[in-house]
C-alpha positions as CSV (number, residue, x, y, z in Angstrom):
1,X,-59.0,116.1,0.8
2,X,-58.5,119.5,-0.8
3,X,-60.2,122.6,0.2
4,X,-63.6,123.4,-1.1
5,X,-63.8,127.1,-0.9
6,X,-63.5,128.9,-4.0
7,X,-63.4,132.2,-5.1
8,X,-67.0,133.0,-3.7
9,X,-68.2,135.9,-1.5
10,X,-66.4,136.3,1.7
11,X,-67.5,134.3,4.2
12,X,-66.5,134.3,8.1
13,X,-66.7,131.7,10.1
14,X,-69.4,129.0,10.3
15,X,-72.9,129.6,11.7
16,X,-74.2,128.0,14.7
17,X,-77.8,127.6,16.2
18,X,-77.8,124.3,17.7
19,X,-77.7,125.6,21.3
20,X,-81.1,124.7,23.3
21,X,-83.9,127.3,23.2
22,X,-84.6,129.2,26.7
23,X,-88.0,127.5,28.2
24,X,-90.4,130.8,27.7
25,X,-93.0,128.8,29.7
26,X,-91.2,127.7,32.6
27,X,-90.5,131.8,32.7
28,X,-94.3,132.5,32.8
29,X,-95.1,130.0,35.5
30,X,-92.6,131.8,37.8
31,X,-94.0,134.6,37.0
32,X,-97.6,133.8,37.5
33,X,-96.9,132.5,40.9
34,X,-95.4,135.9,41.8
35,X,-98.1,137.3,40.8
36,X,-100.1,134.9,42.9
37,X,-98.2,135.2,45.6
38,X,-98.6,139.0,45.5
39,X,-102.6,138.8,44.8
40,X,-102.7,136.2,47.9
41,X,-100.9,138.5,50.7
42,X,-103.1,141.5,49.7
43,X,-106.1,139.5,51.4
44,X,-104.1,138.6,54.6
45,X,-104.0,140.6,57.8
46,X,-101.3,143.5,57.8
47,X,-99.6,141.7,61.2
48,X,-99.4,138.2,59.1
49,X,-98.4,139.6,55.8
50,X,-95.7,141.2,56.9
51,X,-94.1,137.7,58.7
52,X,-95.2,135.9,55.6
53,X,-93.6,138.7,53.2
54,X,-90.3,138.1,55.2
55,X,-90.2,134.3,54.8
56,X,-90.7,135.1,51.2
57,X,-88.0,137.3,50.9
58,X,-85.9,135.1,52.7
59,X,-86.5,132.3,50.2
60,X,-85.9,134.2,47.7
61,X,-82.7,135.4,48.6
62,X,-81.4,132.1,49.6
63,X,-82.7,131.1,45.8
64,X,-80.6,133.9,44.8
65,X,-77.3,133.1,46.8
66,X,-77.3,129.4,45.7
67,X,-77.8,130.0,42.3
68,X,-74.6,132.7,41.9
69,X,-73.1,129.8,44.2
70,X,-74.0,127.0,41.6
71,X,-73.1,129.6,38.6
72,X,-69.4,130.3,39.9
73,X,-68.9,126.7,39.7
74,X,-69.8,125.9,36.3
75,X,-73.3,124.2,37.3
76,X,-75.7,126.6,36.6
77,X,-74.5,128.7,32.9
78,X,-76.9,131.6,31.2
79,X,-78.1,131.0,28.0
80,X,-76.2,131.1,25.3
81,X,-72.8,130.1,27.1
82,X,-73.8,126.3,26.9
83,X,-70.8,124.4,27.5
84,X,-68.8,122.8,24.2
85,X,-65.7,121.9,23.3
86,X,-64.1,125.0,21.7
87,X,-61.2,122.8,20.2
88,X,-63.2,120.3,18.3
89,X,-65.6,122.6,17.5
90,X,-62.7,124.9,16.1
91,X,-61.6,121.7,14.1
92,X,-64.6,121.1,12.0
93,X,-64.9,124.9,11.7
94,X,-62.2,124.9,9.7
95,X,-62.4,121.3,8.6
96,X,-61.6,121.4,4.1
97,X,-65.0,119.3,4.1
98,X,-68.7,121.0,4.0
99,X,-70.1,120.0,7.0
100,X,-73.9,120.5,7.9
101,X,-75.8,119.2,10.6
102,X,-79.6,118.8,10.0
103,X,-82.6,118.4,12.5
104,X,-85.8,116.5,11.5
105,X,-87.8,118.3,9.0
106,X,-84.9,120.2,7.4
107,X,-83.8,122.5,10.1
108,X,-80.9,123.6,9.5
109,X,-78.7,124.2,12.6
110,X,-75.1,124.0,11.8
111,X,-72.7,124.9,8.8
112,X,-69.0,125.4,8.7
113,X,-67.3,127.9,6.5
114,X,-66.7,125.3,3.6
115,X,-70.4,124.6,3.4
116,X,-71.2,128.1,3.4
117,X,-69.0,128.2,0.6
118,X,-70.2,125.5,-1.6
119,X,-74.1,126.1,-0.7
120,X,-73.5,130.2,-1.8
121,X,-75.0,131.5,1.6
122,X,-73.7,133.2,4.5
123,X,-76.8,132.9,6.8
124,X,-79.4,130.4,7.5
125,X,-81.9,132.4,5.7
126,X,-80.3,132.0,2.6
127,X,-78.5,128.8,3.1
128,X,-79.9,125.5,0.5
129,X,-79.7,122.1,2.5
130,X,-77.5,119.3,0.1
131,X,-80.7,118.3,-1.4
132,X,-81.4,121.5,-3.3
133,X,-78.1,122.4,-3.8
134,X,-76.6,118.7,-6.0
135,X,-79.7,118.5,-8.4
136,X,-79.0,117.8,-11.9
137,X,-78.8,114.6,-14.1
138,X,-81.0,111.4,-13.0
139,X,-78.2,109.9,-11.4
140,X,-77.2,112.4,-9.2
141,X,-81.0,113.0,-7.8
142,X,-81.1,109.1,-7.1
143,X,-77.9,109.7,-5.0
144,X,-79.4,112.0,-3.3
145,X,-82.2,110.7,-2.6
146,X,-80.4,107.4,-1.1
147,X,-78.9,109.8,1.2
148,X,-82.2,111.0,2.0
149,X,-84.3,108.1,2.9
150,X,-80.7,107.4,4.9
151,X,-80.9,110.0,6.7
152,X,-84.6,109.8,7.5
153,X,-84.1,105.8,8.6
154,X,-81.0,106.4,10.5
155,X,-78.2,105.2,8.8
156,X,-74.7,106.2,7.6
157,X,-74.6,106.2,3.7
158,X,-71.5,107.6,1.1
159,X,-72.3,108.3,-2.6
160,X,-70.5,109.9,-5.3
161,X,-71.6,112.1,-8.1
162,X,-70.8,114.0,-11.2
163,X,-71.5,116.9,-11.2
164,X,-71.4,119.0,-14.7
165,X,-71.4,121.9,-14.0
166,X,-70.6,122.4,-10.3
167,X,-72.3,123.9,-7.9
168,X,-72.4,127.9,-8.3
169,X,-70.4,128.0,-5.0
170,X,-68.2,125.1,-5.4
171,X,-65.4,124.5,-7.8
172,X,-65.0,127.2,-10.1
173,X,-63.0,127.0,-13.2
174,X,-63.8,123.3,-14.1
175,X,-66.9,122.6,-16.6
176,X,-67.1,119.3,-13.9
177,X,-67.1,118.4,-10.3
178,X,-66.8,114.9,-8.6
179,X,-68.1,114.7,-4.6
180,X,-68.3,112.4,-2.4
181,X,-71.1,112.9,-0.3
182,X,-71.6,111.0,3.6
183,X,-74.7,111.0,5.9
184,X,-74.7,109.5,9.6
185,X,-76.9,110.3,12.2
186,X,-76.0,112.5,15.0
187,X,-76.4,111.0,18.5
188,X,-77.6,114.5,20.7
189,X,-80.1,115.1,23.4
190,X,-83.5,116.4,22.5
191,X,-84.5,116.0,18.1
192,X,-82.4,113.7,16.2
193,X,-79.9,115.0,13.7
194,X,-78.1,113.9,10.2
195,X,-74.8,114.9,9.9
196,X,-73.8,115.3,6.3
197,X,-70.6,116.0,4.7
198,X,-68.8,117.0,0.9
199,X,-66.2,116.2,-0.1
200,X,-64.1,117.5,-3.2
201,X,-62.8,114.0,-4.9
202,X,-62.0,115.6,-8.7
203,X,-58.4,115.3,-8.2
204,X,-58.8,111.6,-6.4
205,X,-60.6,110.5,-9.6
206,X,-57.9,111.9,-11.8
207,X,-55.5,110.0,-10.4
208,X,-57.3,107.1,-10.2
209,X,-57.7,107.9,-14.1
210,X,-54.0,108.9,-14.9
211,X,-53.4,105.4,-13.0
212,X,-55.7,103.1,-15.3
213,X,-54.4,104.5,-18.4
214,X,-51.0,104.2,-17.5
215,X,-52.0,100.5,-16.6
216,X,-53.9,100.3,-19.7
217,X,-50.3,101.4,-21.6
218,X,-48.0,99.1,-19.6
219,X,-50.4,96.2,-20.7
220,X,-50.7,97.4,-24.5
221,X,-47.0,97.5,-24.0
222,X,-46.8,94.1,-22.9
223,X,-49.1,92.5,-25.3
224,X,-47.4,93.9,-28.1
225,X,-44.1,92.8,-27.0
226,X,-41.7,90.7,-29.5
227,X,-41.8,88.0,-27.3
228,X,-44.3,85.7,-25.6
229,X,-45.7,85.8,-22.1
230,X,-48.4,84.1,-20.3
231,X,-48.9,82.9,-16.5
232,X,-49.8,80.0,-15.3
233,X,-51.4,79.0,-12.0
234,X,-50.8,75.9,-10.0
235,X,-53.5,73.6,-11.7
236,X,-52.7,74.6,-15.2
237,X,-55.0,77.1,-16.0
238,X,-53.7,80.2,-18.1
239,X,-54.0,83.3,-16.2
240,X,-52.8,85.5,-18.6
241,X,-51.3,85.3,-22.2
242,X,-50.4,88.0,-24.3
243,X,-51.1,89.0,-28.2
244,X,-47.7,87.9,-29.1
245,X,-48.2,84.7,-27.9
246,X,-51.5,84.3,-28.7
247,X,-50.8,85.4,-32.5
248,X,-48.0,82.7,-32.6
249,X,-50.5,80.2,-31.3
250,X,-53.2,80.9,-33.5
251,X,-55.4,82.1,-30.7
252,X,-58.1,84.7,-30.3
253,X,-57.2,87.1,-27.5
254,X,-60.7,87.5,-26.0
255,X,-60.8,83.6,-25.8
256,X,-57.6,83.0,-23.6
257,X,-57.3,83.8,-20.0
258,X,-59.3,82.8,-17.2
259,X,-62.1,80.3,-18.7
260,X,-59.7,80.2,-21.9
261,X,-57.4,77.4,-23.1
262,X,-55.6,74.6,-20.5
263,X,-52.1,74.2,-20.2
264,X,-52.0,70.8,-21.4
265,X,-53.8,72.8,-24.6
266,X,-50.9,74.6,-25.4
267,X,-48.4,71.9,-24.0
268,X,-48.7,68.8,-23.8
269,X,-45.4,67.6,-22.7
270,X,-45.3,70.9,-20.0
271,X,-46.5,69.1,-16.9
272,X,-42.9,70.1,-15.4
273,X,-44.1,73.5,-15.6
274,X,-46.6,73.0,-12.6
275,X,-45.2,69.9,-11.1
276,X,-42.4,71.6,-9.6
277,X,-41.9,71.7,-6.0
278,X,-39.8,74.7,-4.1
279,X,-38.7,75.7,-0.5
280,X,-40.5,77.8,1.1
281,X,-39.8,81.6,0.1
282,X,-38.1,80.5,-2.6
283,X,-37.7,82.3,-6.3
284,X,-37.4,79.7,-8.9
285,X,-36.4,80.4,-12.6
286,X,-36.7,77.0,-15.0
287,X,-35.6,77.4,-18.7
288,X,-37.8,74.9,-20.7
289,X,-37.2,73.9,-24.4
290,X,-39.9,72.3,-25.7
291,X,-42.4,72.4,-29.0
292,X,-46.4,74.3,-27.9
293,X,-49.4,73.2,-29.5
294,X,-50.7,75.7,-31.9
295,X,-54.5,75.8,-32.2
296,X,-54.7,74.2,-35.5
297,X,-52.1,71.0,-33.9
298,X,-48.8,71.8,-35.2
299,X,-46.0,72.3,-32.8
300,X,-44.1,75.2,-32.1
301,X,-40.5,75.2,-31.1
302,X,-40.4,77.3,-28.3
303,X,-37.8,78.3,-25.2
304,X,-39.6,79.2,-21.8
305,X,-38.3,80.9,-18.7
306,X,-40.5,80.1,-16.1
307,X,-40.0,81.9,-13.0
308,X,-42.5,80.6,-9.8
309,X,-42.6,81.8,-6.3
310,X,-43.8,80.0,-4.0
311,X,-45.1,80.9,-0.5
312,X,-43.9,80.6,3.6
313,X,-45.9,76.9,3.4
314,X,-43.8,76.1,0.3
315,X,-47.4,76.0,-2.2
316,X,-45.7,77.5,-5.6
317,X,-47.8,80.9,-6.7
318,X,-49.0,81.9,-10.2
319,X,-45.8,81.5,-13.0
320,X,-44.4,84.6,-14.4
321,X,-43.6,82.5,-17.9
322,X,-41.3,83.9,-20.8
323,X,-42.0,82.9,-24.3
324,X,-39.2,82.8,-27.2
325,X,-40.5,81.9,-30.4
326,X,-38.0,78.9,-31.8
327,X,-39.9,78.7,-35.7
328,X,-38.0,78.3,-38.5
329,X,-37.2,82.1,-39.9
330,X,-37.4,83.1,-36.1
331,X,-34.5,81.0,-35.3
332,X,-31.4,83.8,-34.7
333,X,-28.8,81.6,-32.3
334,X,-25.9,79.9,-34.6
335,X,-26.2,76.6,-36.1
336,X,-24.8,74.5,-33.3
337,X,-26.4,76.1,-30.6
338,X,-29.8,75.7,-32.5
339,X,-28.9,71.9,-32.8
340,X,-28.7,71.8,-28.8
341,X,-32.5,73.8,-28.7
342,X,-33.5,71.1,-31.5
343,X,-32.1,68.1,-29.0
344,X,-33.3,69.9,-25.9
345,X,-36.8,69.8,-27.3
346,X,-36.2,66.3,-28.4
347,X,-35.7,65.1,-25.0
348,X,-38.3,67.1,-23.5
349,X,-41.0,65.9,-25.7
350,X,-39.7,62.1,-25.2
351,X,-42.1,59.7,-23.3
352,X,-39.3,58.4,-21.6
353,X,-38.3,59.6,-18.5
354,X,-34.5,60.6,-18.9
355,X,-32.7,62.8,-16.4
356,X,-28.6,63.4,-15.9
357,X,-27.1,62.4,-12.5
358,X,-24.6,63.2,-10.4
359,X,-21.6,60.7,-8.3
360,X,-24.6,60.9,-5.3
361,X,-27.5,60.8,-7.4
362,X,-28.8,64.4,-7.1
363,X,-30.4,65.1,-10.6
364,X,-28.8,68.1,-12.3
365,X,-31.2,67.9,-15.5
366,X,-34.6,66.5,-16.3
367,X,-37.4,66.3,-18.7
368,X,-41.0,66.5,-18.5
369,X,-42.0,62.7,-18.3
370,X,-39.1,62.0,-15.5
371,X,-41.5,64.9,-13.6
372,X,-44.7,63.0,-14.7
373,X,-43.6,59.6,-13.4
374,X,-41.2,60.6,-10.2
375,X,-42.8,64.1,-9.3
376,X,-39.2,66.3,-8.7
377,X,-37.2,68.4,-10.9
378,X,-33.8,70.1,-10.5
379,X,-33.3,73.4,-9.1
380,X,-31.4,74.6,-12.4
381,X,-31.9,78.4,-12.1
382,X,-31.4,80.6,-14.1
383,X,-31.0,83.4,-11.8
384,X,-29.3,83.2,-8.8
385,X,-32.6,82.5,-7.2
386,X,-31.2,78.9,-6.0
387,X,-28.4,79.3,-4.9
388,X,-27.7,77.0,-1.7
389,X,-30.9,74.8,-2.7
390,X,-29.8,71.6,-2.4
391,X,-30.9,69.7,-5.6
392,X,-33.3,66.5,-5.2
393,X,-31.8,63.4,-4.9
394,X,-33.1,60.4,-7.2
395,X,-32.8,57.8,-4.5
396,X,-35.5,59.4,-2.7
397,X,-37.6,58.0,-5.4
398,X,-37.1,54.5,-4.8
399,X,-37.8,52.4,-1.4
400,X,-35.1,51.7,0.7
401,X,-34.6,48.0,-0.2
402,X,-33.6,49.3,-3.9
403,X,-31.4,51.5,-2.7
404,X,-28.0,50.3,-2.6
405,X,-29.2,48.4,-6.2
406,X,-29.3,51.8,-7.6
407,X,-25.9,53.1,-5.6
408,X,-24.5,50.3,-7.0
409,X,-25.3,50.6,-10.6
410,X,-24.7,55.1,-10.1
411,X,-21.2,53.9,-9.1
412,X,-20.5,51.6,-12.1
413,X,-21.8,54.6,-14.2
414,X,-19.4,57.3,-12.8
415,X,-16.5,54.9,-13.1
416,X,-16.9,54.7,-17.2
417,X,-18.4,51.1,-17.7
418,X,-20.5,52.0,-20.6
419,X,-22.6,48.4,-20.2
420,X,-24.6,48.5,-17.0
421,X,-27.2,46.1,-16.4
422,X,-30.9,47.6,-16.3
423,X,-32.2,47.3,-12.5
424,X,-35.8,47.1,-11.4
425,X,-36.6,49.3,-8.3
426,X,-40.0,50.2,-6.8
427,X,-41.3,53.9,-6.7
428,X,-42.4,55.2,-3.2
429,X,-46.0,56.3,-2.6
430,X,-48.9,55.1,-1.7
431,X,-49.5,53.4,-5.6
432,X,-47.6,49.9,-6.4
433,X,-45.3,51.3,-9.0
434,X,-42.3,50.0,-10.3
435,X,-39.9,51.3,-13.0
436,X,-36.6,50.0,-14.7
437,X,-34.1,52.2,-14.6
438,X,-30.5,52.4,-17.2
439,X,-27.6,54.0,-16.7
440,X,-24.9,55.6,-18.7
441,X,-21.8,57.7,-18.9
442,X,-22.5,60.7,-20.0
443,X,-19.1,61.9,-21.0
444,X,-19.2,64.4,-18.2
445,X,-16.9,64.7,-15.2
446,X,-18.5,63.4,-12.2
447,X,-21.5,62.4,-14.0
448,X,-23.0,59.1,-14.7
């Protein structure tokens, strides 16, 4: 917390009268019974006076002897040298916060040097208590008097107030102020106390500005971006999309979001993109080719890296989920790679589940429907963010009976018989399903 003391009049030290008031009457009673005591004997007989004037004495001066007894060991201390903690004490002296302590009614009995400072007043005479010193706009006075009725109920309460301009004894050279203001009782012996505290928080709440706008840039920087970019949490719904995207859609900005559009509104044939499954800790970039639905129904050819991570427990986290526009006129790649993106989107939009296969059955590729019907995609990152991931294995798809039916047929496949009897193998899960499955060459080595 910065320092609150400002270019204000000198001020040493903090003032201090918290220490216990000597007992005036207990003072008089002694003295009355002295008095008494002298009034008494002057009515007694010389012979018994004088006995009686001794024992008196001699009380007295054992009185005397165990009080210096008591005071050389700390028990007994005169007035004024009440014992405290000179360390602490020392601490909040010097502490960069105003600190006040308050009895009930408004009695002031402690201020450190920073309060002194802010409040204008070297001397409890002149010193203002927070309430008269942080008056101003209706906002500040109902902070204050929150703190108030706090402090007169017993409880700790923190507000924080504008203050335009600051306090004559606060911070000079600044047309504003911001403070953070605490109130807690003060557990003592004898009246109850508030202790109350101010803080300086203007340059807190500059940073805290400088921070938002810079957020406020690095989003205007990302919605304006030439690409697209949305996220995507694990039942669909659209986190966050940006104006590029949203432009390219057809899509009003303050209608997408949280509440805003569905995944399956924008992409029909995307269910891979949240039916993905991961290891735990795992970084997953997907790279998607596929057409998005614009808001007045026509598709969109688009390319999307789709990055998830998912947890320790393996659950997949929001999508961080890169957009290319694939349009005709935005189209930049050669002619035979856009033939591949026109293909790729082909097969991706296909109701029928097609996916490319290894010798052991391990799927290396897949589109959106095989994910719809069997539930597991490849691990084809583009990062390095699987590397070592073992890729899913189609067999563990089907029950074991149609097992070696399907080994059997994935064999036939590798060895370049391009006509391979369909086979009919049930799906595991807890649904009767069934599927027919064919199989092909597909021209690459060591794949069916």
């Amino acid at each position: 917390m910065p320092d609150l003391s400002g270019p204000t009049p000198a001020v040493s030290g903090s003032i201090d009268r918290s220490e216990r008031p000597g007992r005036v009457g207990l003072l008089l009673v002694l003295a009355g019974l002295l008095v008494g005591a002298a009034i008494g004997l002057s009515f007694v007989a010389n012979e018994q006076a004088q006995s009686l004037i001794i024992w008196l004495l001699a009380l007295l001066a054992m009185a005397g002897v165990f009080f210096l007894f008591a005071m050389a060991i700390g028990a007994i201390q005169l007035s004024g040298q009440g014992g405290r903690d000179d360390i602490t004490k020392a601490i909040v002296d010097a502490a960069p916060e105003a600190t006040v302590v308050v009895e009930e009614g408004g009695r002031l009995i402690y201020a450190n040097e920073a309060y002194l400072n802010v409040a204008g007043g070297d001397s409890f005479s002149t010193l203002r208590p927070v309430e008269r010193i942080f008056v101003g706009s209706p906002e500040v006075s109902e902070a204050i008097y929150r703190l108030s009725q706090a402090a007169r109920d017993g409880r700790s309460h923190a507000e924080e107030v504008r203050m335009s301009p600051p306090p004559a004894g606060g911070a000079r050279g600044r047309d504003f102020a911001w403070y953070r203001i605490q109130v807690r009782p003060l557990p003592r012996p004898g009246r109850a106390a508030s202790l109350w505290t101010v803080g300086d928080i203007t340059a807190e709440r500059e940073r805290q500005e400088n921070v938002f706008q810079e957020l406020q840039h690095a989003i205007d920087y990302l919605d304006h971006a030439p690409a697209g970019f949305l996220s995507i949490d694990p039942t669909g719904a659209i986190v966050y999309m940006n104006a590029t995207l949203a432009a390219w859609l057809g899509y009003d900005l303050a209608v997408v979001g949280p509440g805003g559009p569905h995944l399956s509104e924008i992409a029909p044939a995307a269910d891979a993109l949240i039916q993905n499954a991961g290891l735990p800790g795992e970084v997953r970039t997907d790279r998607f080719d596929l057409d998005l639905r614009r808001r007045n129904g026509h598709p969109m050819p688009a390319r999307l890296y789709h990055r998830v991570a998912f947890g320790k427990d393996g659950k997949p986290g929001a999508s961080r989920t890169f957009v290319i526009n694939r349009s005709a006129g935005a189209e930049s790649d050669e002619p035979q790679r856009a033939a591949e993106v026109r293909l790729a989107r082909f097969l991706n939009n296909s109701p029928i589940a097609i996916a490319t296969l290894d010798r052991s059955g391990r799927i290396a590729r897949a589109n959106a429907s095989f994910a719809r019907l069997f539930g597991t995609l490849p691990r084809h990152a583009v990062a390095e963010s699987a590397a070592g991931a073992e890729e899913p294995n189609f067999a563990e798809s089907v029950v074991e009976r149609d097992r070696p039916a399907l080994d059997a047929a994935l064999a036939k496949a590798a060895s370049g018989l391009s006509e391979i009897e369909p086979i009919e193998v049930m799906l595991v899960g807890n649904a009767n399903r069934s599927a027919r499955v064919w199989l092909s060459t597909a021209g690459g080595e060591g794949a069916p």
